[in-house]
Backbone as a chain_set.jsonl record, in Angstrom:
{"seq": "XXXXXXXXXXXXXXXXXXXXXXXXXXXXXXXXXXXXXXXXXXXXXXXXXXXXXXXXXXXXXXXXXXXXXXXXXXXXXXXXXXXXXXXXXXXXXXXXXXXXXXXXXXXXXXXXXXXXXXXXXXXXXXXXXXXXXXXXXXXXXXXXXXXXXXXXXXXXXXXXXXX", "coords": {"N": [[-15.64, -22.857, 28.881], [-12.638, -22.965, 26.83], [-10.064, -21.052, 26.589], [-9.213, -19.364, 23.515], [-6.724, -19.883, 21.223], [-5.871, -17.943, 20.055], [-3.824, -14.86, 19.416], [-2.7, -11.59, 18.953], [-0.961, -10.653, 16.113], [2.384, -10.002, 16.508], [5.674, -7.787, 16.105], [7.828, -8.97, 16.489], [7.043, -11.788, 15.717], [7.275, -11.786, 13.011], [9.264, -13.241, 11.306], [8.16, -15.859, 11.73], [5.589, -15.454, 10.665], [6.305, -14.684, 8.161], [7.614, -17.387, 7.152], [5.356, -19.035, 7.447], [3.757, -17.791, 5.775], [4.653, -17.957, 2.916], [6.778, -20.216, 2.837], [5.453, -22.387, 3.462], [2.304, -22.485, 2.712], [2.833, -21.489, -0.086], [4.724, -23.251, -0.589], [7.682, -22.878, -1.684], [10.676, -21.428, -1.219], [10.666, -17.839, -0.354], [12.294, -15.566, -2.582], [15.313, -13.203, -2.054], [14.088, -10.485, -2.174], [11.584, -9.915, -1.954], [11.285, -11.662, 0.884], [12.567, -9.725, 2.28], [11.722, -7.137, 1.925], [8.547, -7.946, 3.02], [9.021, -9.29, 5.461], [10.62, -6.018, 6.428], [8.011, -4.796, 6.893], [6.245, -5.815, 8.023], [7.639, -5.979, 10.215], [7.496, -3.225, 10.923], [5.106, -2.776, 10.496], [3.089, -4.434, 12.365], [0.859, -4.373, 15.229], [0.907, -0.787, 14.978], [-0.125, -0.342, 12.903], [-2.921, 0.3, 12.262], [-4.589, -0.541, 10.218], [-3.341, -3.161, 9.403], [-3.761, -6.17, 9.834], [-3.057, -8.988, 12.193], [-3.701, -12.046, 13.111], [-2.201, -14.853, 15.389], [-1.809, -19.23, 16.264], [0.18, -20.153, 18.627], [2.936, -22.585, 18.32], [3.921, -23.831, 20.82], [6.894, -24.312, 20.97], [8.203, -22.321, 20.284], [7.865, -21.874, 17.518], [5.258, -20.755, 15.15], [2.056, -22.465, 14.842], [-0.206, -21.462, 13.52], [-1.441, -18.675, 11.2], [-3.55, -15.769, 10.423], [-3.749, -13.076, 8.166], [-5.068, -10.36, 7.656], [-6.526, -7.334, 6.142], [-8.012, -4.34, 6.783], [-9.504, -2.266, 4.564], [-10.678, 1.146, 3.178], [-12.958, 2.772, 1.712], [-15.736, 4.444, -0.353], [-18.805, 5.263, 1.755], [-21.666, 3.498, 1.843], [-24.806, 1.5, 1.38], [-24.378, -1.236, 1.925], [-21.69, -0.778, 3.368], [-21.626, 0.468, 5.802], [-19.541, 2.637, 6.595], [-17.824, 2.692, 4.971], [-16.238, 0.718, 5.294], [-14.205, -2.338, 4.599], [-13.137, -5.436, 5.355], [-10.132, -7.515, 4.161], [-9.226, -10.416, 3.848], [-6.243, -12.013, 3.657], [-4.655, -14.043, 3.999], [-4.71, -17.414, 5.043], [-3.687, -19.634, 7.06], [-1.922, -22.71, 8.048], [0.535, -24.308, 9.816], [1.289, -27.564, 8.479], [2.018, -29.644, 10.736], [0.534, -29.185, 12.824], [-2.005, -29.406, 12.075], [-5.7, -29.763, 12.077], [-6.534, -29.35, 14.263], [-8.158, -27.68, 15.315], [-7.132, -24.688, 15.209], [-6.602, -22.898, 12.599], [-9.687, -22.143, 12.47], [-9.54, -20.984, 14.807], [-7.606, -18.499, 14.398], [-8.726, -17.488, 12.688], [-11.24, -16.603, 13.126], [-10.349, -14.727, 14.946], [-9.403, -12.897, 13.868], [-11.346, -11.864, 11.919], [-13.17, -11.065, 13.968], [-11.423, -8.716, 14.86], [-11.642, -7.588, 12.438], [-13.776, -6.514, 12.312], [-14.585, -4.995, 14.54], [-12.793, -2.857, 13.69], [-14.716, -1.339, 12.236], [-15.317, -2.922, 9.729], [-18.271, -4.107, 7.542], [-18.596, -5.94, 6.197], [-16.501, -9.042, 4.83], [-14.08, -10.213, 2.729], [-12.342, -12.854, 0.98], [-10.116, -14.661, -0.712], [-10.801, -18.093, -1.261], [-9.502, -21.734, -1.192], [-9.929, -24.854, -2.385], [-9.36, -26.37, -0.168], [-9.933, -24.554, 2.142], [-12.791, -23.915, 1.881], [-14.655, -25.273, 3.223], [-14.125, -24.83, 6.112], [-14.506, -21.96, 5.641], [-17.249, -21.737, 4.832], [-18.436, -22.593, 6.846], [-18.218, -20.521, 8.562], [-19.603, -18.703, 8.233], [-19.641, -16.978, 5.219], [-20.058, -16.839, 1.697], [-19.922, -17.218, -1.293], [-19.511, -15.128, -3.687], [-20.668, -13.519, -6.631], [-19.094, -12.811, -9.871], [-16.436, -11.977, -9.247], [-13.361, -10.458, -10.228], [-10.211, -9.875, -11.259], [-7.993, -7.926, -12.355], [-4.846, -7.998, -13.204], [-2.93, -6.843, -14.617], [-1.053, -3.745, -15.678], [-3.747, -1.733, -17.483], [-3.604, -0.882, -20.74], [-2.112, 2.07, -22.559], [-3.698, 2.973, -24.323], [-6.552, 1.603, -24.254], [-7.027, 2.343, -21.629], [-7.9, 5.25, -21.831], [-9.939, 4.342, -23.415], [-9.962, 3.997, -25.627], [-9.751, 1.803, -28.413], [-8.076, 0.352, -31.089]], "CA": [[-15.126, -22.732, 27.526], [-11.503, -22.936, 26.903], [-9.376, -19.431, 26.042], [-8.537, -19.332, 22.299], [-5.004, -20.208, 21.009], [-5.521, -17.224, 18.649], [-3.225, -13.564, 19.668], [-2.548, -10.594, 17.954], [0.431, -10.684, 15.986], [3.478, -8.9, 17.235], [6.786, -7.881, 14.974], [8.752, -10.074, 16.917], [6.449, -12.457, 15.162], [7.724, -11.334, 11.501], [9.978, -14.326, 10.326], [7.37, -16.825, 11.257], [4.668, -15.001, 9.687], [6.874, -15.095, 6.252], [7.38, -18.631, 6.894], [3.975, -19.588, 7.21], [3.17, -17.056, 4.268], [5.253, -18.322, 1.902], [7.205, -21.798, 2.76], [4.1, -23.91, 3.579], [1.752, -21.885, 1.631], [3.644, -22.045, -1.627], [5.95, -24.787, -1.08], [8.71, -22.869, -1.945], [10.699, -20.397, 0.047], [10.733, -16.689, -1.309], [13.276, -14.378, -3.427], [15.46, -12.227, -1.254], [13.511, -9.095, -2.138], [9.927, -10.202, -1.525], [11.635, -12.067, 1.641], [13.075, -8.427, 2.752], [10.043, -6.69, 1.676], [7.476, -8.688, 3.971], [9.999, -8.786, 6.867], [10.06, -4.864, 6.94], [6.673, -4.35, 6.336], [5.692, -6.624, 9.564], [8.235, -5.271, 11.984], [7.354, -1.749, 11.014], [3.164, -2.319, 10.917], [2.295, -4.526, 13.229], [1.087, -3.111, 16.417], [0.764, 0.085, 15.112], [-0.854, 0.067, 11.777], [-4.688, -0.141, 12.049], [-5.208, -1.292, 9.296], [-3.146, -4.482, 8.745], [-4.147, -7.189, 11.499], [-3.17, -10.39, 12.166], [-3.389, -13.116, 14.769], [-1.83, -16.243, 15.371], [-1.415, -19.346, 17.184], [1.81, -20.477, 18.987], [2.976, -24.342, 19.017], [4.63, -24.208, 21.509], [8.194, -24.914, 20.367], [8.815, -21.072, 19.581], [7.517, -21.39, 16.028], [3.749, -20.573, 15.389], [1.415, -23.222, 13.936], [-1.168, -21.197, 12.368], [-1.903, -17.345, 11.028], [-4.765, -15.464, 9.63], [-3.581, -12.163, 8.009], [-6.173, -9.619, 6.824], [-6.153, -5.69, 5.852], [-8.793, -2.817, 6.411], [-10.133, -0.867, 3.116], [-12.14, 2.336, 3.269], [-13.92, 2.537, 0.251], [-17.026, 5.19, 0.069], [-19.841, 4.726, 1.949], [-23.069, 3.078, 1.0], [-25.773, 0.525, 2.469], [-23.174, -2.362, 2.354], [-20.903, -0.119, 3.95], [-22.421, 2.237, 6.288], [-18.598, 3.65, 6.945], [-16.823, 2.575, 4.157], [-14.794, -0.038, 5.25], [-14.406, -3.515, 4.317], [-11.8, -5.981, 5.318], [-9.877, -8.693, 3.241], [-8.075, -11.997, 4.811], [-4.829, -12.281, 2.411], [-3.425, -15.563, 3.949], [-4.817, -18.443, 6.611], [-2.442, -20.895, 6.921], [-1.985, -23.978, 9.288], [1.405, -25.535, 9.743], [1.127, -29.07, 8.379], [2.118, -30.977, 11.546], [-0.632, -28.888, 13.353], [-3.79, -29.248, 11.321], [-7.318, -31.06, 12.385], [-6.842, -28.835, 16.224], [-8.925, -26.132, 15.321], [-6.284, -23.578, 14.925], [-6.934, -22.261, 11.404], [-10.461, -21.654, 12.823], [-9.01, -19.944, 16.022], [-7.027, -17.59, 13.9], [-9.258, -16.637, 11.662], [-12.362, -16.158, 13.739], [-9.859, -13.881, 15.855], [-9.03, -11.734, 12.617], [-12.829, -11.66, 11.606], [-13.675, -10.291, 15.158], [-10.488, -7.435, 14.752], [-12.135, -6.461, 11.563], [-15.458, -6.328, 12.662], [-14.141, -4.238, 15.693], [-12.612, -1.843, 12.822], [-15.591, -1.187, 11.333], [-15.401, -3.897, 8.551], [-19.187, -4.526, 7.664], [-17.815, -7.002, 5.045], [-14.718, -9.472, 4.779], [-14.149, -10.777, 1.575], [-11.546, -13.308, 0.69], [-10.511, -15.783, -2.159], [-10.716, -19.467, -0.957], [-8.949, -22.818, -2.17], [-10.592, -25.722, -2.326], [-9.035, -27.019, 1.165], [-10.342, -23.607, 2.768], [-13.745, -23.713, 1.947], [-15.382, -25.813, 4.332], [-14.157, -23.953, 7.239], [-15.144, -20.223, 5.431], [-18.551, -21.856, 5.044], [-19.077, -22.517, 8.712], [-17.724, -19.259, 9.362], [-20.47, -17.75, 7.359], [-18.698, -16.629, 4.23], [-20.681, -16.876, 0.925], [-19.606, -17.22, -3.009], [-19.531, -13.792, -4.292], [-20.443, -13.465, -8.316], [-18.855, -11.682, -10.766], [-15.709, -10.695, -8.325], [-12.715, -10.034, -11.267], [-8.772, -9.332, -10.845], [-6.903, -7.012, -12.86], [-3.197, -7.857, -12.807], [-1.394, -5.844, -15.631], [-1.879, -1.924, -15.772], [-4.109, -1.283, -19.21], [-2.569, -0.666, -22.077], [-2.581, 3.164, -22.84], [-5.304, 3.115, -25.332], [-7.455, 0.731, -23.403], [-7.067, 3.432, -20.367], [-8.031, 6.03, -22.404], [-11.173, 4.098, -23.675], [-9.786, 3.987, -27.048], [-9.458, 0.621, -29.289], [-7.385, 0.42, -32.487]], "C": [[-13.623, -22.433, 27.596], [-11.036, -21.789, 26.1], [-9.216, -20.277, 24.384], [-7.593, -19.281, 22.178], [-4.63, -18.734, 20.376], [-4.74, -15.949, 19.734], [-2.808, -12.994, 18.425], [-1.314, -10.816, 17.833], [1.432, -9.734, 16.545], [4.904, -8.713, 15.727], [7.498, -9.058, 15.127], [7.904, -11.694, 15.537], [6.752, -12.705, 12.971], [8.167, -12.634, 10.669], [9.032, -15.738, 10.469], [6.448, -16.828, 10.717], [5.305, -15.395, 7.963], [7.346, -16.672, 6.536], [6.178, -19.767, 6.681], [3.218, -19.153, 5.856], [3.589, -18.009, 2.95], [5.701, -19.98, 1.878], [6.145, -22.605, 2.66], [2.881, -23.341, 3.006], [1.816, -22.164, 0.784], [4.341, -23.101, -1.32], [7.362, -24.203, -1.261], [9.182, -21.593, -1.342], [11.015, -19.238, -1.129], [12.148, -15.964, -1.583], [13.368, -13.453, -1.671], [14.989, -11.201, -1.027], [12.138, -8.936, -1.52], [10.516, -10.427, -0.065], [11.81, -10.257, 2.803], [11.981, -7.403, 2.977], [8.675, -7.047, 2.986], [7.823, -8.369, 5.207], [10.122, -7.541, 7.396], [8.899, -4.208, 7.233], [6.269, -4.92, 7.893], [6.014, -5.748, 10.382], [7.693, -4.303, 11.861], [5.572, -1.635, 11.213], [2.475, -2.827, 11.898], [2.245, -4.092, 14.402], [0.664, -2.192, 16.526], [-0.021, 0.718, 13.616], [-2.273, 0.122, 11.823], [-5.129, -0.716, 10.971], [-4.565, -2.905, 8.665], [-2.932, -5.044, 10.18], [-3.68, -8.088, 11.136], [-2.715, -11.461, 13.377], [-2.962, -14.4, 14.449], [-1.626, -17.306, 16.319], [-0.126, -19.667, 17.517], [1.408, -22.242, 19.073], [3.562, -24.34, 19.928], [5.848, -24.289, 22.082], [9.205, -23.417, 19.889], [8.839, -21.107, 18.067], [5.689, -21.289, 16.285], [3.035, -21.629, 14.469], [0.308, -22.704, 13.189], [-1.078, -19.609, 12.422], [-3.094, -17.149, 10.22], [-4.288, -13.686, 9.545], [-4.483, -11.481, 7.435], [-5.949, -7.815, 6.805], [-7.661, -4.524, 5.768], [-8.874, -1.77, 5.098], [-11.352, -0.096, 3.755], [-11.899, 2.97, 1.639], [-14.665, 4.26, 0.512], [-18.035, 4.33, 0.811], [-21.085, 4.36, 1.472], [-23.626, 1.892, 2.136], [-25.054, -0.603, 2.913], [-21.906, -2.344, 3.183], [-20.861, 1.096, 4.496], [-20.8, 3.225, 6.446], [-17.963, 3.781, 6.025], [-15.762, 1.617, 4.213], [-15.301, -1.463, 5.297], [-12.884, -4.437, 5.052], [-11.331, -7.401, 4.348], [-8.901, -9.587, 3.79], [-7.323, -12.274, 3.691], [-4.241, -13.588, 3.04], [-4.229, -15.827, 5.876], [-3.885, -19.374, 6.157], [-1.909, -21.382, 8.219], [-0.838, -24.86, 9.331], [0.928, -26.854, 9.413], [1.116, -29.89, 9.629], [1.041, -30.365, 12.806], [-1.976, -28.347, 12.948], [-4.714, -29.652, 12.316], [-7.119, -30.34, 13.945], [-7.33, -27.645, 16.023], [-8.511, -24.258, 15.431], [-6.785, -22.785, 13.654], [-8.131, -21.609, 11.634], [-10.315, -20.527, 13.919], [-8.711, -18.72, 15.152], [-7.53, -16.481, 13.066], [-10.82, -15.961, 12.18], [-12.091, -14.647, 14.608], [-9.845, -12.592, 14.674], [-10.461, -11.393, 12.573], [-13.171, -10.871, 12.544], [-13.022, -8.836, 15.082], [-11.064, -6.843, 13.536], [-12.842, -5.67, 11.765], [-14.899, -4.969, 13.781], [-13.251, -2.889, 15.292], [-13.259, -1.249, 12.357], [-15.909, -1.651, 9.92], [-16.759, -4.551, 8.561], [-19.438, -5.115, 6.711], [-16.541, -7.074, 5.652], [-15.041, -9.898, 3.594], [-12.758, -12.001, 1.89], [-11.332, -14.679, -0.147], [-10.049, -17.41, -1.53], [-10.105, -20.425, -1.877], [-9.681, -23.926, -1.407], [-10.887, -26.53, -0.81], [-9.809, -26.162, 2.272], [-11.637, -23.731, 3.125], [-15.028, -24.509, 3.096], [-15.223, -24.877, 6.013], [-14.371, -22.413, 7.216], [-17.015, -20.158, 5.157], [-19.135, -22.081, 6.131], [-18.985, -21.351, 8.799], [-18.881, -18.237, 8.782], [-20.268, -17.104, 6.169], [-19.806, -17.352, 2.844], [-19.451, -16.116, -0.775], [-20.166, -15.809, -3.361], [-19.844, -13.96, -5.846], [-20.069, -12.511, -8.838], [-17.156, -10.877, -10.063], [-14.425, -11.307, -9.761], [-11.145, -9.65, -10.538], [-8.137, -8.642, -12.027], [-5.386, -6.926, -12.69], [-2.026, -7.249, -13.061], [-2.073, -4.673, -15.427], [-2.557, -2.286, -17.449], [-3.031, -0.68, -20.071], [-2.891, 0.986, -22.154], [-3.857, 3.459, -23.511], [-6.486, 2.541, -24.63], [-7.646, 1.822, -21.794], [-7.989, 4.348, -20.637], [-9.601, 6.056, -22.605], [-11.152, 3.898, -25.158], [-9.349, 2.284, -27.375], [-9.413, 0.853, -30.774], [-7.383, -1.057, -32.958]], "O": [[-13.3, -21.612, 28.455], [-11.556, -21.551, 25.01], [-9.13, -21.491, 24.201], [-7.049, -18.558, 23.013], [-3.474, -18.35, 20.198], [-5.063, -16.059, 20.917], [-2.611, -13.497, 17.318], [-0.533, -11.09, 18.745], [1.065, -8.663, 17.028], [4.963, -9.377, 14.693], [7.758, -9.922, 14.29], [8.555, -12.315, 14.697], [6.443, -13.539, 12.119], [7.617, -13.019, 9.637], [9.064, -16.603, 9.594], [6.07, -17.858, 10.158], [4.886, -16.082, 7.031], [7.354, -17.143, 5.399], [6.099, -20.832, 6.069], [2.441, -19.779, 5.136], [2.822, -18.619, 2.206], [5.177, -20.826, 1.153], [6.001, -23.457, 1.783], [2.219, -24.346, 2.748], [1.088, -23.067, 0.373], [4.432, -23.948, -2.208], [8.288, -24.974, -1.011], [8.379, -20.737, -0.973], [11.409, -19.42, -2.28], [12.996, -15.881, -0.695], [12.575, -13.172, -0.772], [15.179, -10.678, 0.071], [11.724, -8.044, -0.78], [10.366, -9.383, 0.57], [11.181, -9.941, 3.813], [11.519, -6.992, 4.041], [8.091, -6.189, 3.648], [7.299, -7.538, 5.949], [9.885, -7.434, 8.599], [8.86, -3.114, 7.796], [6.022, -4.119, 8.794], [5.338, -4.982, 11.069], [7.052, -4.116, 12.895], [4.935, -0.776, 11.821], [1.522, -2.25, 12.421], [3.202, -3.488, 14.886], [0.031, -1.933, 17.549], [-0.361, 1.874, 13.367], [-2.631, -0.275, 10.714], [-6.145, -1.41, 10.959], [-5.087, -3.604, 7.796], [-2.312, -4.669, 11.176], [-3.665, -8.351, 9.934], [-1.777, -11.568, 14.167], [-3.277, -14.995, 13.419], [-1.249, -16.861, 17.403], [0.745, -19.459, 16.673], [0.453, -22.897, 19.491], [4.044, -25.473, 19.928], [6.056, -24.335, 23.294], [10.335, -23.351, 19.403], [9.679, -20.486, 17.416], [5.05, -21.639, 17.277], [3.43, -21.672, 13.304], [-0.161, -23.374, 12.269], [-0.704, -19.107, 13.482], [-3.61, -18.004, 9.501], [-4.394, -12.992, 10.556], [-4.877, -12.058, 6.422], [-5.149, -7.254, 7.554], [-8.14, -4.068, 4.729], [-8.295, -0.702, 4.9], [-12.358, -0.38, 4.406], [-11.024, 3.389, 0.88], [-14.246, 5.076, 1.333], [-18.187, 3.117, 0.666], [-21.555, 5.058, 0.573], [-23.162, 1.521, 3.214], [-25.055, -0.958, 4.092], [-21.24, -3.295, 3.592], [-20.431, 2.197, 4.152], [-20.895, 4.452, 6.412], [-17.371, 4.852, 5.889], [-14.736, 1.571, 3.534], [-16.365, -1.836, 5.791], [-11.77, -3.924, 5.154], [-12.17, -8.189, 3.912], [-7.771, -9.234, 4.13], [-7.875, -12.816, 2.733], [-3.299, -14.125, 2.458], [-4.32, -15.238, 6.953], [-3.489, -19.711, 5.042], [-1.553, -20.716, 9.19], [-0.972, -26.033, 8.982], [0.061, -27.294, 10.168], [0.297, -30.806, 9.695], [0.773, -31.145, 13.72], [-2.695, -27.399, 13.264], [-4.304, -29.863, 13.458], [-7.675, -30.965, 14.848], [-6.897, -26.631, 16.571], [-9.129, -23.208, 15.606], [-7.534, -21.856, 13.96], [-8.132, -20.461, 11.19], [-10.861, -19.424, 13.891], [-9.587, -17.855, 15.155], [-7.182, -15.331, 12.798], [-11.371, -14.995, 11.65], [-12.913, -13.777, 14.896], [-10.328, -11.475, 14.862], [-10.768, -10.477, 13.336], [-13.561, -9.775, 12.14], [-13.741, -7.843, 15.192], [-11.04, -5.614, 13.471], [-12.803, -4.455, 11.568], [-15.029, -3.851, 13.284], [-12.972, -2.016, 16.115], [-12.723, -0.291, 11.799], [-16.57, -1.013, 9.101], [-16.863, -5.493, 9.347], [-20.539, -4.936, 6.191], [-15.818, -6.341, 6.327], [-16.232, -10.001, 3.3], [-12.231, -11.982, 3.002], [-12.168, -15.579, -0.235], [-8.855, -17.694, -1.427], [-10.07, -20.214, -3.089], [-9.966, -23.955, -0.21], [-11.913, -27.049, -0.371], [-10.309, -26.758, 3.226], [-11.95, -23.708, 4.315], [-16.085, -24.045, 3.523], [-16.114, -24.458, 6.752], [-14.426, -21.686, 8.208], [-17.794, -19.207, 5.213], [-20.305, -21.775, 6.358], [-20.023, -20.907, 9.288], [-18.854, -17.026, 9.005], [-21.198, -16.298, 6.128], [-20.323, -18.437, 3.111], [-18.724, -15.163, -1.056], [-21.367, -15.569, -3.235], [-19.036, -14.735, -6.36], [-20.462, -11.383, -8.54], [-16.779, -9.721, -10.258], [-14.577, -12.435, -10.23], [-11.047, -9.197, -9.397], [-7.677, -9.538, -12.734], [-4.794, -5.989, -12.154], [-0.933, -7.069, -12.524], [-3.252, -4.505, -15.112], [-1.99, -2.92, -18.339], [-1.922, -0.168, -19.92], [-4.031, 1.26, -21.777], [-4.818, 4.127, -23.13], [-7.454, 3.292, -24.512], [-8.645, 1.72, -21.081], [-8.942, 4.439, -19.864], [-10.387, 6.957, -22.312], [-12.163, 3.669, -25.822], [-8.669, 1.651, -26.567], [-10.279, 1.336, -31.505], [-6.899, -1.356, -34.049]]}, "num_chains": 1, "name": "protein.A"}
């Protein structure tokens, strides 16, 4: 069986992580602040954060062709979560000119394993249409009912009150 492409990210790793995040992701490259933002956040966690993982592979060329970023939650415990902790994959993403080589799978099977190896007895994460075939091999199942909250409530609505 041939080694996996996938490794743990490193800081050094930072500016191609936000290029993979954002440029070929979105399409469009990010605001200086978000840009700045991300960039510190890397150098300073990976490595040494436990709770935010992420592996990737290398092309080759000194840029990386694929990542799979994900983050450790501790929750309470319960039967779904004998410890409390869950993990969530925030961004796979596969350079364009190295798709269809089983990278995206590498990367993300590697993350899945680092959760699991956290005590993540759940992953969750929100799929796009292109995704889903390879989160259904992976074992990954349609959740119902899962909801986002993006604005804070309104005071009254906090409260429990409606006028």
């Amino acid at each position: 069986m041939a080694p996996t492409p996938a490794r743990p990210a490193t800081p050094q790793d930072a500016e191609e992580l936000l290029r993979l995040r954002v440029d070929v992701l979105t399409g469009r490259p990010a605001d200086d602040a978000w840009r700045d933002t991300f960039l510190a956040d890397m150098r300073v966690r990976l490595g040494t954060d436990p709770h935010l993982l992420a592996h990737v592979a290398d092309a080759g060329d000194g840029t990386l062709a694929a990542c799979a970023i994900g983050v450790v939650y501790r929750g309470y415990d319960g039967p779904s979560y004998p410890d409390g902790r869950w993990g969530r994959i925030h961004t796979v993403v596969t350079d364009p000119r190295h798709r269809r080589r089983g990278l995206g799978e590498a990367v993300t099977r590697a993350l899945i394993g680092a959760l699991q190896e956290r005590g993540c007895s759940s992953v969750e994460l929100i799929a796009t249409e292109e995704g889903l075939p390879l989160y259904r091999k992976l074992g990954f199942d349609p959740a119902a009912h899962y909801l986002t909250l993006r604005q804070p409530l309104e005071p009254a609505t906090a409260a429990g009150g409606t006028e």
